[in-house]
C-alpha positions in Angstrom: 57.8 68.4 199.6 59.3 65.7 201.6 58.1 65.5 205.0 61.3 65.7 206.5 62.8 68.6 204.6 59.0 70.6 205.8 59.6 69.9 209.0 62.9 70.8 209.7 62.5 73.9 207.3 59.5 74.7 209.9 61.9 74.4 212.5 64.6 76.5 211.7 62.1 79.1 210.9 61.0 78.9 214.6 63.7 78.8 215.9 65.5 81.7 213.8 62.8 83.9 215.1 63.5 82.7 218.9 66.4 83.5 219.0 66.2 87.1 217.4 66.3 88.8 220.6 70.3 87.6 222.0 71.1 87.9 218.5 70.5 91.6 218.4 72.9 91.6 221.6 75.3 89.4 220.1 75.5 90.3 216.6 77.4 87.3 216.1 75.6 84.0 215.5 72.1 82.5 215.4 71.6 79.1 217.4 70.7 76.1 214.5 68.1 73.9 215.5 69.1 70.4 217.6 70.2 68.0 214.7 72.2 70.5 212.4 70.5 72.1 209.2 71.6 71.6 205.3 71.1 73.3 202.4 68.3 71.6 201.3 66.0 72.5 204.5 66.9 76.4 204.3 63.8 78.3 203.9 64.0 80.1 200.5 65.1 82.5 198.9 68.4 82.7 201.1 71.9 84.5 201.1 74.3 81.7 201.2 78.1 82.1 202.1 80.3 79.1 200.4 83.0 79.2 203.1 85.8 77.2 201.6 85.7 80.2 198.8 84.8 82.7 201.6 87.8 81.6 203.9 90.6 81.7 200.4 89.4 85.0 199.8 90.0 86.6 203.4 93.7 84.2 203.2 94.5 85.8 199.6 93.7 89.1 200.5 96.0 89.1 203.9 98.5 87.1 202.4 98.9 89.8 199.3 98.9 93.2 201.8 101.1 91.6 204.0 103.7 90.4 200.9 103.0 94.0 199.6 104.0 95.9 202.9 100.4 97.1 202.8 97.7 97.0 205.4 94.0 96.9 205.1 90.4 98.0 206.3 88.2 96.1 205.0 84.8 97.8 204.2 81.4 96.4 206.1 79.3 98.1 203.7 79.9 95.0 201.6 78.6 92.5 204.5 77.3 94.6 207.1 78.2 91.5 209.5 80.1 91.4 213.0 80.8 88.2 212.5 82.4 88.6 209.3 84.4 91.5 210.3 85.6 89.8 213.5 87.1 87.3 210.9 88.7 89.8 208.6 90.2 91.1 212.2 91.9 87.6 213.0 93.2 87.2 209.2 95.3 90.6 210.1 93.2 93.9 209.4 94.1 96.9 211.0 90.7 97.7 211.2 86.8 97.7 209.6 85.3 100.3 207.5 81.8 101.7 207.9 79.3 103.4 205.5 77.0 104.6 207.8 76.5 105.4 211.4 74.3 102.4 212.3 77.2 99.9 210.6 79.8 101.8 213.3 77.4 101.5 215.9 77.3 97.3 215.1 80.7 96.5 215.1 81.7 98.4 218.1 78.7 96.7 219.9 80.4 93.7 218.9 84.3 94.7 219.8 85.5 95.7 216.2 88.5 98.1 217.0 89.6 100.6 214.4 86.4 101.2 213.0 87.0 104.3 210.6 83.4 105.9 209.2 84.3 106.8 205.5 80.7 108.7 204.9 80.1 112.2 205.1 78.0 112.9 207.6 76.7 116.9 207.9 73.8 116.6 210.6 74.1 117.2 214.5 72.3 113.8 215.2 74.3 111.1 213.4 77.5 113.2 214.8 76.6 113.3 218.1 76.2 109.7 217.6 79.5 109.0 216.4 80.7 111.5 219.0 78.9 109.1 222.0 80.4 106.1 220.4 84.0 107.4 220.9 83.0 108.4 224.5 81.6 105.1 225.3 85.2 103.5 224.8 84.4 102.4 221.1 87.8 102.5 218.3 86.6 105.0 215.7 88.1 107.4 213.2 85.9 110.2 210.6 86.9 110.9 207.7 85.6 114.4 207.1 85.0 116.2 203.5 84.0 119.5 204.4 84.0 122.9 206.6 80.2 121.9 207.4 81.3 118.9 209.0 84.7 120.1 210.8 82.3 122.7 212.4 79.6 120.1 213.8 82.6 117.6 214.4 84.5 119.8 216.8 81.2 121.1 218.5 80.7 118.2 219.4 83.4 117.1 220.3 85.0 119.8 222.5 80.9 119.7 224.4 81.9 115.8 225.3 85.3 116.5 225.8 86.4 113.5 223.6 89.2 113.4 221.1 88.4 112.1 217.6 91.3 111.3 214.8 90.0 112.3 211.7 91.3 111.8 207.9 90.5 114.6 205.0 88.7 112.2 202.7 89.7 113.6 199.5 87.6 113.4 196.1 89.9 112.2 193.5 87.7 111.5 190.5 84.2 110.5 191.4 82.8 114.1 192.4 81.0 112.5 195.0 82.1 113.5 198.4 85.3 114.9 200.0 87.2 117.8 199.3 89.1 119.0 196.4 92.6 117.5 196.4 95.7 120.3 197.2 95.1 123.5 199.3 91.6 123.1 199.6 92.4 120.0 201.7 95.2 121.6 203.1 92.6 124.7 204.3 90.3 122.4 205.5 93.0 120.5 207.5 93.9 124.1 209.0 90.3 124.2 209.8 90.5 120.9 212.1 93.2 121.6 213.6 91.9 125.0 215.5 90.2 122.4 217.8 92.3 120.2 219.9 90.0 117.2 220.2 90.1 116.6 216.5 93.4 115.0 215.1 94.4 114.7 212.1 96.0 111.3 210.9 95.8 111.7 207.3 93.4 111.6 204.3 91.3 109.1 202.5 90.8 108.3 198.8 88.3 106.4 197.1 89.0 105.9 193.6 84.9 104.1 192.5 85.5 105.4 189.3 88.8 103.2 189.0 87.4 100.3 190.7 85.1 99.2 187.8 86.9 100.1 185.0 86.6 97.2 182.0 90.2 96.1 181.2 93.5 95.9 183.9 95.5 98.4 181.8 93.2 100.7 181.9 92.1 100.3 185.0 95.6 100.9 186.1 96.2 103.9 184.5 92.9 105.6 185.8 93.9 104.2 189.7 97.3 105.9 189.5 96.0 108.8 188.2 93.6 109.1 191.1 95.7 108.0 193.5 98.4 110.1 192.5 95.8 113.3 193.9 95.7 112.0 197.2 99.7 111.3 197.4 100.7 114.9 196.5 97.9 116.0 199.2 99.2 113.7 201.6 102.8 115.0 200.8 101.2 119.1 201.0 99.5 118.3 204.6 103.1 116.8 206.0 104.7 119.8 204.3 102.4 122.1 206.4 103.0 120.8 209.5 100.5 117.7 209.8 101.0 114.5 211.5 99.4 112.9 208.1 101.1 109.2 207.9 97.9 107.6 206.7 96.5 107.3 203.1 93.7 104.8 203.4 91.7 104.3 199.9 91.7 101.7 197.1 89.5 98.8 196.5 88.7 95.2 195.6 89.1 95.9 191.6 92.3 97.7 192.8 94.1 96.3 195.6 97.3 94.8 193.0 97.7 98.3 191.5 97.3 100.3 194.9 98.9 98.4 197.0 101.9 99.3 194.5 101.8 103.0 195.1 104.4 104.0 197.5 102.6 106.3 200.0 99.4 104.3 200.4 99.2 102.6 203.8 95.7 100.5 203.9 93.2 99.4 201.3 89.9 99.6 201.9 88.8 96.3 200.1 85.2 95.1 200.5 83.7 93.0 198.1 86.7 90.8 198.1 85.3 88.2 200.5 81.8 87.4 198.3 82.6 88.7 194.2 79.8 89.4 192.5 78.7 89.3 188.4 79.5 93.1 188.5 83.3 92.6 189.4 83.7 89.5 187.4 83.4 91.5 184.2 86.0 93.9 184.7 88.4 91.5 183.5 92.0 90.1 185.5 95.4 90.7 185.0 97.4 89.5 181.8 94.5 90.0 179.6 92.2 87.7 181.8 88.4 88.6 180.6 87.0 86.9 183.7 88.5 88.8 187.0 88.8 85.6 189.4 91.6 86.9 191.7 88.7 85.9 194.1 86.0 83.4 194.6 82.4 84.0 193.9 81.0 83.0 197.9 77.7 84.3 198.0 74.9 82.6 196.1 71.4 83.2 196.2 69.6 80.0 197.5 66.3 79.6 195.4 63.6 76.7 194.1 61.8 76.0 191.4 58.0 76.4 192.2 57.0 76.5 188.6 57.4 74.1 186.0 54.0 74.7 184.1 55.7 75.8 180.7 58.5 73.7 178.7 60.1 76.5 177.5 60.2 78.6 180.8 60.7 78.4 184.8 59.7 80.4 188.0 61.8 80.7 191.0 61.3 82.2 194.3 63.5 85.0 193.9 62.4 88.1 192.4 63.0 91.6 193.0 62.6 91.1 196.8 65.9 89.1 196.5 67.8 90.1 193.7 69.6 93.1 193.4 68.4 95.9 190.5 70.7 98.4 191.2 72.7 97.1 188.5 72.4 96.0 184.7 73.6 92.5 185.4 71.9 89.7 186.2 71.7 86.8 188.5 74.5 84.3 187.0 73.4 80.3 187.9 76.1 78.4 189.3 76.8 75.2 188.1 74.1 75.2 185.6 75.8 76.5 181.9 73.2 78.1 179.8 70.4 79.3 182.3 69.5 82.4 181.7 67.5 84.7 184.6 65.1 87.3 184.0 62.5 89.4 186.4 59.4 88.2 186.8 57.7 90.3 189.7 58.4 90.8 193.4 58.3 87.3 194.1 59.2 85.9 191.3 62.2 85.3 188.7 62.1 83.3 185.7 64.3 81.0 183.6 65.0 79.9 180.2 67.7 78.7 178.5 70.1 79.2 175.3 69.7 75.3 174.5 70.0 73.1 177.4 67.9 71.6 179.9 65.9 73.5 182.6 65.2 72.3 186.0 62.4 70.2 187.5 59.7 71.7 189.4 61.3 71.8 193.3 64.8 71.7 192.1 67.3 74.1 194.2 69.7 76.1 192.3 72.1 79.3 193.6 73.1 82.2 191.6 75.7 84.4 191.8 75.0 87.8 193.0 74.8 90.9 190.8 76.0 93.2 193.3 77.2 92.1 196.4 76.4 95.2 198.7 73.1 95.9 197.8 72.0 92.0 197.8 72.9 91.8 201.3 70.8 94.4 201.9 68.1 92.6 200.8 68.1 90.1 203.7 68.8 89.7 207.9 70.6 86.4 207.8 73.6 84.4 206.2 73.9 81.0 205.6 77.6 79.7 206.3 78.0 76.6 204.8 80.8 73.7 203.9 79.6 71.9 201.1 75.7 70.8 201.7 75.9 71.6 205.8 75.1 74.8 207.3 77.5 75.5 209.9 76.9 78.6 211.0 73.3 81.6 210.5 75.4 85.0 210.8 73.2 88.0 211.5 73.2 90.9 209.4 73.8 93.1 211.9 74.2 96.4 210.5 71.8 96.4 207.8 69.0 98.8 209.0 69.4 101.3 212.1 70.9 99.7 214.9 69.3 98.8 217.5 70.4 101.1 220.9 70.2 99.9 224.3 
């Protein structure tokens, strides 16, 4: 390695790891080193963010809700970033979604309003949590699935004395969490509203069974269908007396069908800002087979640390770093013809369909199989504009949050 490129790659590591401590409090940015840092001196394997794809991304998204009439939450599951979120804020959200209670507990510690948790949660600790986060001045809405839930929720919320707007998140097709569409909802709404700290808004609606359906026709059909549930319930709940004006649901594969369907009010788009292999196969509009209404912006950074067989390379980016939650693989970016495959913890290798492979210590970025879980993999993202790093953003919210 040149001398140069080991030092400064030394460097950055030190001084990533200085720094750890005001970036916990920040959760915004991590200091570079004096003298800047480029692509070719971040340590590998490395999440990279392309932000001239990154930056169309959050402008095509806004631009479309706000041509459609439509607003948006953007969900942090995808990113799991303050410092992303803040930027989906200033493009024109109406607010940030959360997965889990430690992903709430980062934005609000870095100033996200309108932070709605769209998890069931069904245990007195994580609601209490939520509960203190309200209490403490934080923006956040539940959504809330079932009578177990509305119990602890109101507990808890009558003990702190803290009003809590809630949505009835409604399962429309996934049978994965909410309540049954109709008077079940309707029931459970009744439930809420026999405490007067919780306030109903409206429901939710997550269609995941729609969002990675293979084929825009179909995948239209199937979202309408769904989303069709959660309209009717929405319609029930104002018939019955509830002040239920929200619908929030939808997604990335979705957002030009829902965003369509009078009633809806925000999408909850994630994986919009980054794209990944699995979205890209789903197929666009018009009979597209590649859906690129959106930019692939994350890349895995790796090198070549093995050359020893013609026929074959190793990378530096196995399992640790790649995402298996999915059948797809890795996809090389500007390299036609590479194919990935495991090769251990460490470890990927490469072969190709009839072109050339790289040299040993070459540098080559893939395209994520699943954007969500790849984050997860890693505490840091590399912003960069062509070969320069401008910015390391945390990755704030992926494990439990730090408290205090």
């Amino acid at each position: 390695m040149d001398r140069r490129i080991f030092l400064a790659s030394t460097m950055t590591t030190g001084m990533i790891a200085a720094t750890s401590s005001t970036t916990q409090a920040a959760g915004l940015a991590t200091e570079l080193p004096s003298g800047g840092l480029t692509k070719a001196t971040i340590p590998t394997p490395a999440l990279v963010v392309d932000l001239d794809a990154f930056e169309s991304n959050l402008q095509k998204m806004a631009d479309h809700c706000r041509q459609a009439k439509c607003g948006f939450r953007p969900h942090a599951k995808t990113h799991k970033c303050p410092a992303i979120a803040q930027r989906q804020m200033t493009a024109g959200a109406r607010g940030i979604c959360a997965a889990t209670v430690p992903e709430a507990e980062a934005l609000a510690a870095a100033g996200i309003r309108g932070i709605l948790l769209t998890s069931p949660i069904v245990d007195a600790g994580k609601i209490g949590r939520m509960v203190g986060l309200a209490g403490s001045g934080a923006d956040v809405m539940m959504a809330v699935g079932s009578q177990r839930q509305a119990s602890l929720l109101a507990e808890a919320a009558e003990a702190a004395r803290i009003d809590i707007p809630v949505l009835i998140d409604l399962d429309v097709g996934d049978r994965r969490t909410g309540s049954l569409p109709g008077e079940a909802a309707v029931e459970l709404a009744r439930q809420l509203a026999r405490s007067r700290r919780l306030q109903i808004r409206g429901v939710q609606a997550y269609a995941g069974h729609a969002s990675h359906t293979v084929g825009f026709e179909a995948r239209q059909q199937t979202s309408r269908t769904a989303m069709g549930k959660a309209v009717e319930t929405k319609a029930l709940l104002q018939k019955a007396g509830f002040d239920a004006k929200m619908l929030s649901g939808g997604s990335t594969g979705t957002y030009n069908i829902d965003s369509q369907i009078e009633g809806l009010t925000e999408l909850q788009v994630g994986s919009y800002v980054f794209m990944d292999v699995d979205y890209r196969r789903i197929g666009g509009a018009g009979g597209q087979a590649v859906y690129a209404d959106f930019q692939p912006s994350l890349t895995i950074l790796t090198t070549v640390v093995n050359a020893t067989h013609s026929d074959r390379r190793t990378i530096d980016a196995g399992t640790k770093a790649v995402d298996t939650t999915t059948t797809n693989l890795p996809q090389a970016k500007n390299w036609p013809g590479l194919v990935y495959a495991k090769a251990g913890d460490e470890f990927g290798a490469l072969t190709s369909d009839g072109g050339t492979l790289p040299s040993l210590g070459e540098r080559l970025e893939f395209i994520v199989p699943h954007c969500d879980p790849s984050v997860n993999l890693f505490d840091r993202l590399y912003a960069c504009r062509g070969e320069k790093v401008e910015s390391i953003w945390p990755i704030q919210a992926r494990r439990e949050f730090a408290r205090g």
